[in-house]
mmCIF file of the C-alpha atoms, coordinates in Angstrom:
data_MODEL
# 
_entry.id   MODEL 
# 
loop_
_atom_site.group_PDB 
_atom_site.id 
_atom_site.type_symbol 
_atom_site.label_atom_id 
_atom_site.label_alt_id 
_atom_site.label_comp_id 
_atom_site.label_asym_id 
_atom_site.label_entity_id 
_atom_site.label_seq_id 
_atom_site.pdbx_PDB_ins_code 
_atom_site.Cartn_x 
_atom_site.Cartn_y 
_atom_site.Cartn_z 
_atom_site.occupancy 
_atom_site.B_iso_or_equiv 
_atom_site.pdbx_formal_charge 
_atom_site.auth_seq_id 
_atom_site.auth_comp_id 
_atom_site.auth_asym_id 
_atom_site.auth_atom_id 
_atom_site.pdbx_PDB_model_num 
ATOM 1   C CA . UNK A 1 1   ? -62.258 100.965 76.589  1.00 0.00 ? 1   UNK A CA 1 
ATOM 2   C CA . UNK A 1 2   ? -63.293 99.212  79.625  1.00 0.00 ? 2   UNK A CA 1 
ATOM 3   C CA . UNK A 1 3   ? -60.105 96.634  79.950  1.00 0.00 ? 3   UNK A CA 1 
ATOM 4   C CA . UNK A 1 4   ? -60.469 96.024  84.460  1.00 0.00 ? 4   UNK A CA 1 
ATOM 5   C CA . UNK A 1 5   ? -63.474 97.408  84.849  1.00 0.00 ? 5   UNK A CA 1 
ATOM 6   C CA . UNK A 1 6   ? -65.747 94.659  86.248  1.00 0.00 ? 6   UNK A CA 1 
ATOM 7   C CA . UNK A 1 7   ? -68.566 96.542  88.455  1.00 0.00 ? 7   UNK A CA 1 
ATOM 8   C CA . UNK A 1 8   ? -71.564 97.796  86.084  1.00 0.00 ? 8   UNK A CA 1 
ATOM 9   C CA . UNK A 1 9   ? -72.535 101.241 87.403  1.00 0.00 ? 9   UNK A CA 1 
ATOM 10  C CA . UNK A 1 10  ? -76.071 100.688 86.577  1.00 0.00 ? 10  UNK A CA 1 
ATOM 11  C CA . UNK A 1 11  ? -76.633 104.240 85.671  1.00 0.00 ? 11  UNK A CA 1 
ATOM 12  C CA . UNK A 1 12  ? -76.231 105.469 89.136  1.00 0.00 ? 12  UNK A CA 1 
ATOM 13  C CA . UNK A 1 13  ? -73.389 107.237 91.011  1.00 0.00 ? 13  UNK A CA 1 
ATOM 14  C CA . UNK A 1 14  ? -71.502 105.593 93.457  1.00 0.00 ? 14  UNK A CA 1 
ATOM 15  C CA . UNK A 1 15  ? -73.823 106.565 96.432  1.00 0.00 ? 15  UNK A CA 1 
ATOM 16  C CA . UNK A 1 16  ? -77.189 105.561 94.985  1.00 0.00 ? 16  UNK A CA 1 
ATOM 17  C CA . UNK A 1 17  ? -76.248 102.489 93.517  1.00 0.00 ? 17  UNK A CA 1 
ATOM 18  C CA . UNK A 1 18  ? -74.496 101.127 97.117  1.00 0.00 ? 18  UNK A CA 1 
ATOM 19  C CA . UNK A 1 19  ? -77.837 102.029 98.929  1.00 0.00 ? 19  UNK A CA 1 
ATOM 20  C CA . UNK A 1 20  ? -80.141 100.671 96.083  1.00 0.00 ? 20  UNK A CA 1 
ATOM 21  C CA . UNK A 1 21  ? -77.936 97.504  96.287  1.00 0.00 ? 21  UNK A CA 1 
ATOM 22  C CA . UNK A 1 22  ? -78.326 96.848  100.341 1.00 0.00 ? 22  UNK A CA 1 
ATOM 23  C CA . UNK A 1 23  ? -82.446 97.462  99.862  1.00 0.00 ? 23  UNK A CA 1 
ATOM 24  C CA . UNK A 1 24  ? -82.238 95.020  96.833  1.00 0.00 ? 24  UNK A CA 1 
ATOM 25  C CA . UNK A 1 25  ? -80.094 92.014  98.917  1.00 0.00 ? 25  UNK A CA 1 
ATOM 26  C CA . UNK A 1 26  ? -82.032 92.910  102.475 1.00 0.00 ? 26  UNK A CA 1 
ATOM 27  C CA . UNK A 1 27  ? -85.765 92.217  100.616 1.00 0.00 ? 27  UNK A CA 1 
ATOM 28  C CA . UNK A 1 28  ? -84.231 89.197  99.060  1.00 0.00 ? 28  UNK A CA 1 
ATOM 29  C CA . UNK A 1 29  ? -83.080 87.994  102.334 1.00 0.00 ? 29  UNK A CA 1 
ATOM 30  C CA . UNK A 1 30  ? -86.414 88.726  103.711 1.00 0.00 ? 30  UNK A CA 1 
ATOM 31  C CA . UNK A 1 31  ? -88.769 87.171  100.466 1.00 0.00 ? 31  UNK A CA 1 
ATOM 32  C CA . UNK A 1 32  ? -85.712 84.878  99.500  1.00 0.00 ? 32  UNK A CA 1 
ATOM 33  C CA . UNK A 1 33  ? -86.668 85.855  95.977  1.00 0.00 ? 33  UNK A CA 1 
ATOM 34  C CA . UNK A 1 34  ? -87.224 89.280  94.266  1.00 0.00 ? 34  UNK A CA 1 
ATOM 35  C CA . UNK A 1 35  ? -88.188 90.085  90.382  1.00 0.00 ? 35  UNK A CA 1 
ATOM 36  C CA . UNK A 1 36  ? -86.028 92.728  89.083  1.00 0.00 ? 36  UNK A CA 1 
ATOM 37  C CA . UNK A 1 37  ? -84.187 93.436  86.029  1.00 0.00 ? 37  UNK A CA 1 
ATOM 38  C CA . UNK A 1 38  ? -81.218 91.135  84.680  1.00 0.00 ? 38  UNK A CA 1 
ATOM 39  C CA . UNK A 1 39  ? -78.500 93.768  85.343  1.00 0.00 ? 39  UNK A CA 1 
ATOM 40  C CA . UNK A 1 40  ? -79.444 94.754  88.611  1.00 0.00 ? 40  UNK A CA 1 
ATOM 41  C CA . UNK A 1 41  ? -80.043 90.579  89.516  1.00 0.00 ? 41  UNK A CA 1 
ATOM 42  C CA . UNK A 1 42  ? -76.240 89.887  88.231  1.00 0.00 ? 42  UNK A CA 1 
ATOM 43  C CA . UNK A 1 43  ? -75.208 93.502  90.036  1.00 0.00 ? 43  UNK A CA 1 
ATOM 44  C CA . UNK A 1 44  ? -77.047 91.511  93.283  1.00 0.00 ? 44  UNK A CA 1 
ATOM 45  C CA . UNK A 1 45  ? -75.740 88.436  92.722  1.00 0.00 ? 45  UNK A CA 1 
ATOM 46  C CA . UNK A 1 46  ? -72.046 89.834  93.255  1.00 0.00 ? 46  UNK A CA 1 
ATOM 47  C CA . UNK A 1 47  ? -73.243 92.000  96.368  1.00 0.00 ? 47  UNK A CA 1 
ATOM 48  C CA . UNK A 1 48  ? -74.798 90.142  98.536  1.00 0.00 ? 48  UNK A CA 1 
ATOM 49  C CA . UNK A 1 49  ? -72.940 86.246  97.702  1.00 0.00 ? 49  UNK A CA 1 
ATOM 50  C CA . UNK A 1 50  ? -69.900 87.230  99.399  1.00 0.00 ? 50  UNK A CA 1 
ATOM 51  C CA . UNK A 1 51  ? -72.243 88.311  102.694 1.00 0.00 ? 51  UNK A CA 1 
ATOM 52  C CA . UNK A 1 52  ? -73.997 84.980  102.745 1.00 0.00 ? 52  UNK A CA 1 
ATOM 53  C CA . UNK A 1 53  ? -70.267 82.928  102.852 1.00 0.00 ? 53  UNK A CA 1 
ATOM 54  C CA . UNK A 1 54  ? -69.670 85.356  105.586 1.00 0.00 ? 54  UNK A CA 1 
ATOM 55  C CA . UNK A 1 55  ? -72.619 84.559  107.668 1.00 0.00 ? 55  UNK A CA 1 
ATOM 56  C CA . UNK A 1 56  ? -71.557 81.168  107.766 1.00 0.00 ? 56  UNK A CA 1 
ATOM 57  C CA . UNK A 1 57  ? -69.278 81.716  110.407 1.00 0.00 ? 57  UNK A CA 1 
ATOM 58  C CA . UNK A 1 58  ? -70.285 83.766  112.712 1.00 0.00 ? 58  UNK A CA 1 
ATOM 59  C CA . UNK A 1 59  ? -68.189 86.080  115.007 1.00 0.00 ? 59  UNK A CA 1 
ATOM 60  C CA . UNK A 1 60  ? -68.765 89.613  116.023 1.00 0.00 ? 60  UNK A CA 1 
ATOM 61  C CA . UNK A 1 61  ? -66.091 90.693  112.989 1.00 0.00 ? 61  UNK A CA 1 
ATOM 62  C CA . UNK A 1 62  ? -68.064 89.278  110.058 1.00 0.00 ? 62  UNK A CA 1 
ATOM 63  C CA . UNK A 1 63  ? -71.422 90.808  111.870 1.00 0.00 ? 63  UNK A CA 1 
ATOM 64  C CA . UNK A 1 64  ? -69.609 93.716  111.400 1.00 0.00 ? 64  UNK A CA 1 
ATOM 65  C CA . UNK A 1 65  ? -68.640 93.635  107.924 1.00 0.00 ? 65  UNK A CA 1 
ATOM 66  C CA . UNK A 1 66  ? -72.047 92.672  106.925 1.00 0.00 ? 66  UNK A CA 1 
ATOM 67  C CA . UNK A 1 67  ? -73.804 95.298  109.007 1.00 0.00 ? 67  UNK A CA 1 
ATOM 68  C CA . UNK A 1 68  ? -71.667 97.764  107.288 1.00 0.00 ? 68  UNK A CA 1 
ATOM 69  C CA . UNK A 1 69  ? -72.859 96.826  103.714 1.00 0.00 ? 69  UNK A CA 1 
ATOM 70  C CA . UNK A 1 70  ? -76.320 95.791  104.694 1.00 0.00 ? 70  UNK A CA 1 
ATOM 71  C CA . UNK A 1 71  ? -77.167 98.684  106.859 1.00 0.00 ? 71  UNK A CA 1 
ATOM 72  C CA . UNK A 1 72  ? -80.685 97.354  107.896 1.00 0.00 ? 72  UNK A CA 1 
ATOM 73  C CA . UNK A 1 73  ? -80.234 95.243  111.840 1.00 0.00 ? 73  UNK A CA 1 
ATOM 74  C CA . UNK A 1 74  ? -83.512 92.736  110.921 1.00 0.00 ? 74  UNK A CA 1 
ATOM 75  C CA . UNK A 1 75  ? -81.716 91.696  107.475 1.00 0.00 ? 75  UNK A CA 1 
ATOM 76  C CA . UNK A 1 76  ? -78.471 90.810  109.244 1.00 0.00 ? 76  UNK A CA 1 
ATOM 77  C CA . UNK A 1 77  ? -79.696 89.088  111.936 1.00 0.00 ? 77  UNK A CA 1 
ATOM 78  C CA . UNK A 1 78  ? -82.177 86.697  109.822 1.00 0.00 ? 78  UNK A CA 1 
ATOM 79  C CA . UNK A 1 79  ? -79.115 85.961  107.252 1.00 0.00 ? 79  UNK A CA 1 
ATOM 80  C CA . UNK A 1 80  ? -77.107 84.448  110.179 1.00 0.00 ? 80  UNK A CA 1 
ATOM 81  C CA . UNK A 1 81  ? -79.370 83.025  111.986 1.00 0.00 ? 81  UNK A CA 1 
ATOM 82  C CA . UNK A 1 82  ? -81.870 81.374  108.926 1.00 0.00 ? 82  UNK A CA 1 
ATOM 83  C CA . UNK A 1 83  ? -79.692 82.049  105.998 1.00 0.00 ? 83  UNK A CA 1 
ATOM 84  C CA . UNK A 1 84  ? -76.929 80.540  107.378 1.00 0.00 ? 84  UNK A CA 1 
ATOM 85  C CA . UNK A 1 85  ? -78.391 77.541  108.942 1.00 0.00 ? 85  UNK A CA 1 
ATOM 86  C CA . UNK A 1 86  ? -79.742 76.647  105.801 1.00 0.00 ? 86  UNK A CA 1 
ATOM 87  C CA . UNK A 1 87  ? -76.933 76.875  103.480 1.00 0.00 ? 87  UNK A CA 1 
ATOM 88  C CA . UNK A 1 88  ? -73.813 75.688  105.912 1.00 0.00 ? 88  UNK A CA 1 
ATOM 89  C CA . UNK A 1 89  ? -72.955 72.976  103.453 1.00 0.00 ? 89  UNK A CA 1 
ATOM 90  C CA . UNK A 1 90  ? -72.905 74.386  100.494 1.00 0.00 ? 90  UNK A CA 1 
ATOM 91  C CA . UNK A 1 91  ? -70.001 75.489  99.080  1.00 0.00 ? 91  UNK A CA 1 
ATOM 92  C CA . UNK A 1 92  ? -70.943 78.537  97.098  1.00 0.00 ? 92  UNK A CA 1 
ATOM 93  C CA . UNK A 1 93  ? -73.724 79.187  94.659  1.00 0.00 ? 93  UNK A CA 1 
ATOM 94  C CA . UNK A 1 94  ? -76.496 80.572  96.918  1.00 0.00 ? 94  UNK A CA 1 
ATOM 95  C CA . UNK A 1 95  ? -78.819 82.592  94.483  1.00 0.00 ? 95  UNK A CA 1 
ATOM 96  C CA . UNK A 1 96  ? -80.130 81.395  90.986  1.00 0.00 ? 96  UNK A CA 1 
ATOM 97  C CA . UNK A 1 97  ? -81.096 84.022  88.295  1.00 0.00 ? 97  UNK A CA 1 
ATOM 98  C CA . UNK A 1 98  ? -84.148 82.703  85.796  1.00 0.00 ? 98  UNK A CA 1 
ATOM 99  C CA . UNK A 1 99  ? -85.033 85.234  83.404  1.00 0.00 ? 99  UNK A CA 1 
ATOM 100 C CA . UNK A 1 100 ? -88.548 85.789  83.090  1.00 0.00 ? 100 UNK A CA 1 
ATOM 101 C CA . UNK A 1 101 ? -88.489 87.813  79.558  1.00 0.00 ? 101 UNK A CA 1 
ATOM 102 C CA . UNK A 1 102 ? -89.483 91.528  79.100  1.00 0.00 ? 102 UNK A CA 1 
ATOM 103 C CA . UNK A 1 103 ? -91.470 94.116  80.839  1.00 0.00 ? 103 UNK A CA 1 
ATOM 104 C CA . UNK A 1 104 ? -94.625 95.262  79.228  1.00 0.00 ? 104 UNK A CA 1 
ATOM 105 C CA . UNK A 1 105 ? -93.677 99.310  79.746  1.00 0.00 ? 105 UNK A CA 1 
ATOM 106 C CA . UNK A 1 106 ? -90.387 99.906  78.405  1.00 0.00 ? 106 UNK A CA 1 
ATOM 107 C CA . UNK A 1 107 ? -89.330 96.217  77.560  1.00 0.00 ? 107 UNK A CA 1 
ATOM 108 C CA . UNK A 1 108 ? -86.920 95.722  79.637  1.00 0.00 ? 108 UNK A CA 1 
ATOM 109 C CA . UNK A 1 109 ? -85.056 92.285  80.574  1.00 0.00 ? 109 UNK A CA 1 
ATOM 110 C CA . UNK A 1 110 ? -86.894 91.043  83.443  1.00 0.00 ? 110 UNK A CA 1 
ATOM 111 C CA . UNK A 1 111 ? -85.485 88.385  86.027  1.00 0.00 ? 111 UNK A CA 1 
ATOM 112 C CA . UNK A 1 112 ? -85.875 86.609  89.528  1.00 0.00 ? 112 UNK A CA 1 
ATOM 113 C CA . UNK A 1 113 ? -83.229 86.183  91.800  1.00 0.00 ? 113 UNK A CA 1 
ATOM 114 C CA . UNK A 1 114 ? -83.908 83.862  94.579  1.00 0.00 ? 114 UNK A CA 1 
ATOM 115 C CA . UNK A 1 115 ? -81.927 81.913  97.452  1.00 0.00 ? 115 UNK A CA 1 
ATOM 116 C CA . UNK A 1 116 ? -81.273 78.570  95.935  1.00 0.00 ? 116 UNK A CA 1 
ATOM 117 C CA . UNK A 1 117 ? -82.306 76.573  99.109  1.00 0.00 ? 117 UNK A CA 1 
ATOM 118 C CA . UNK A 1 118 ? -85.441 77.868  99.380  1.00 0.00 ? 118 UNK A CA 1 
ATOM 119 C CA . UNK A 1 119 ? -86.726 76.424  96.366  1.00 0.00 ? 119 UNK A CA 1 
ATOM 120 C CA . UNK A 1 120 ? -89.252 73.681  97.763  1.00 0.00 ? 120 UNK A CA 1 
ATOM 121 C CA . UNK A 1 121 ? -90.042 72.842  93.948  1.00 0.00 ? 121 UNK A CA 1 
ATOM 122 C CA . UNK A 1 122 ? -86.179 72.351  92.522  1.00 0.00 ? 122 UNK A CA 1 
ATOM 123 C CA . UNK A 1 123 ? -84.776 70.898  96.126  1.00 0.00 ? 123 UNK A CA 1 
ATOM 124 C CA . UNK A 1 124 ? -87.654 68.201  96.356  1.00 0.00 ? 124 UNK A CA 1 
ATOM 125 C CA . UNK A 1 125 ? -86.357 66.658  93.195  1.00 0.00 ? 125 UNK A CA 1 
ATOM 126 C CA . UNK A 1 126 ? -82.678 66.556  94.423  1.00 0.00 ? 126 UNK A CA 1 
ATOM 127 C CA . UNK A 1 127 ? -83.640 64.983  97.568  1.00 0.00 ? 127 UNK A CA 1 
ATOM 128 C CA . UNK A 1 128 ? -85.656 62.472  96.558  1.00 0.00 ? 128 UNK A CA 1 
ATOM 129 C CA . UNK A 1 129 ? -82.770 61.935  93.772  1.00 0.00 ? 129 UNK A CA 1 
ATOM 130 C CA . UNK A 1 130 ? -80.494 61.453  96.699  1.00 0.00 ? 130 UNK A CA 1 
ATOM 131 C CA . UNK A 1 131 ? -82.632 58.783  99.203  1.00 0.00 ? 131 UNK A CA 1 
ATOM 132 C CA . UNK A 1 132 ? -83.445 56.415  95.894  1.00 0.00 ? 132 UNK A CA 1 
ATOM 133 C CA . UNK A 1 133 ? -80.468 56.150  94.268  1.00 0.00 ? 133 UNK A CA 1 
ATOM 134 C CA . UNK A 1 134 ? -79.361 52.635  94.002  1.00 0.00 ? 134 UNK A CA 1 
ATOM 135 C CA . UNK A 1 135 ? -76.200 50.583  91.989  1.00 0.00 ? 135 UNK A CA 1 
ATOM 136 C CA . UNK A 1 136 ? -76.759 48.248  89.371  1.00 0.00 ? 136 UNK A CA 1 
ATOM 137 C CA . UNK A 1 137 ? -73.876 45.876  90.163  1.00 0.00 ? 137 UNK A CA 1 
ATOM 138 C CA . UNK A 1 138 ? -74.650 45.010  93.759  1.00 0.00 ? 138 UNK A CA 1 
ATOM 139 C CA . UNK A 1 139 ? -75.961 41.577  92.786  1.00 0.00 ? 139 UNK A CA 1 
ATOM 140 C CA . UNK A 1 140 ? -79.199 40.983  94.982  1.00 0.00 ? 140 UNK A CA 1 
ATOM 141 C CA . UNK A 1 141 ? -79.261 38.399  97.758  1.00 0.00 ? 141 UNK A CA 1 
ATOM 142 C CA . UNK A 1 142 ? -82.419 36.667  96.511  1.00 0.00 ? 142 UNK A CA 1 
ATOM 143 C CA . UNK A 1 143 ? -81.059 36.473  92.992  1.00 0.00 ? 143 UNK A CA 1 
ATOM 144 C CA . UNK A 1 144 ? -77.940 34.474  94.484  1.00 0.00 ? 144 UNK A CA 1 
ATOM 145 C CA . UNK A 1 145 ? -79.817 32.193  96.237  1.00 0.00 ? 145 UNK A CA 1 
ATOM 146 C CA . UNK A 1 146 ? -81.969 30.530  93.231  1.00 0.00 ? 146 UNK A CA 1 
ATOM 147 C CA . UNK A 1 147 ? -78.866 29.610  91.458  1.00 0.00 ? 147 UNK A CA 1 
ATOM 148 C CA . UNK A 1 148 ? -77.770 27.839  94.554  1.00 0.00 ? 148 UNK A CA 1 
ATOM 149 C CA . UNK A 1 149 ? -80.816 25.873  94.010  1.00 0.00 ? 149 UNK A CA 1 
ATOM 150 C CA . UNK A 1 150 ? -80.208 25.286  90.546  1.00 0.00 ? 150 UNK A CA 1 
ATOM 151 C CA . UNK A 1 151 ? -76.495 23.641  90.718  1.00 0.00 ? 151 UNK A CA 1 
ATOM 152 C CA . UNK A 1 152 ? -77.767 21.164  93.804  1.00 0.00 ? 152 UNK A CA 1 
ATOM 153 C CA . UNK A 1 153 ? -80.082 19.775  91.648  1.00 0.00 ? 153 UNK A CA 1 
ATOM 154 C CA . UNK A 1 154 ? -77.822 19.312  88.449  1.00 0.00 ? 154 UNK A CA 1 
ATOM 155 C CA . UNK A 1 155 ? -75.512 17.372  90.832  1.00 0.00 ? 155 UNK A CA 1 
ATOM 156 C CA . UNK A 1 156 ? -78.302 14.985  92.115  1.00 0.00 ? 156 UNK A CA 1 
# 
């Protein structure tokens, strides 16, 4: 039974599948989005979120931690210094998994990971979402003003 066992071992020993891990999250914080296969994008997706909330603040002891994991010196310093600019208000969610259906050799369950705010095509929608959004009971100043009109000339 497998009652607390959370991690999936992707087929790989302990060693292999810690290394194959940091190459996967250091090319998909240098092409902010990488096709792989659905386990290994969920597998990524619990590796390397917990880095990016670390790289929002940082100090020489989160550096550290990330290094540690990460083990490639380019990789960490372009996830806090782009990375992090670019995600310091969000409060969690950084990648997005879309599953792009199965490989042609040995069908396997393809998907794309990818940094959620570097998505020109899904983030150009929310902002323009954001800058035209309007209420419907704010009455209209020019609307007000005609029915000003109106009751003067009842009275007369």
């Amino acid at each position: 039974m497998r009652h607390g066992k959370k991690i999936n071992h992707l087929g790989r020993k302990t060693a292999h599948r810690k290394s194959m891990l940091a190459n996967m999250a250091c090319s998909l914080i240098e092409h902010k989005r990488i096709n792989t296969t659905v386990a290994k994008a969920k597998a990524l997706k619990q590796f390397v979120e917990p880095m990016i909330t670390k790289s929002k603040e940082d100090t020489t002891h989160n550096r550290r931690i990330v290094m540690a994991r990460l083990r490639q010196k380019e990789a960490v310093a372009e996830l806090f210094r782009d990375v992090a600019a670019k995600i310091g208000d969000r409060p969690g969610g950084y990648t997005r998994i879309i599953k792009l259906g199965n490989r042609l050799g040995d069908n396997a369950d393809m998907a794309m990971i990818e940094l959620v705010d570097y998505n020109e095509i899904y983030n150009a929608d929310k902002a323009k979402k954001k800058t035209t959004r309007r209420s419907r009971r704010g009455g209209s100043k020019p609307a007000a003003a005609p029915v000003e009109t109106q009751a003067s000339n009842e009275e007369e």
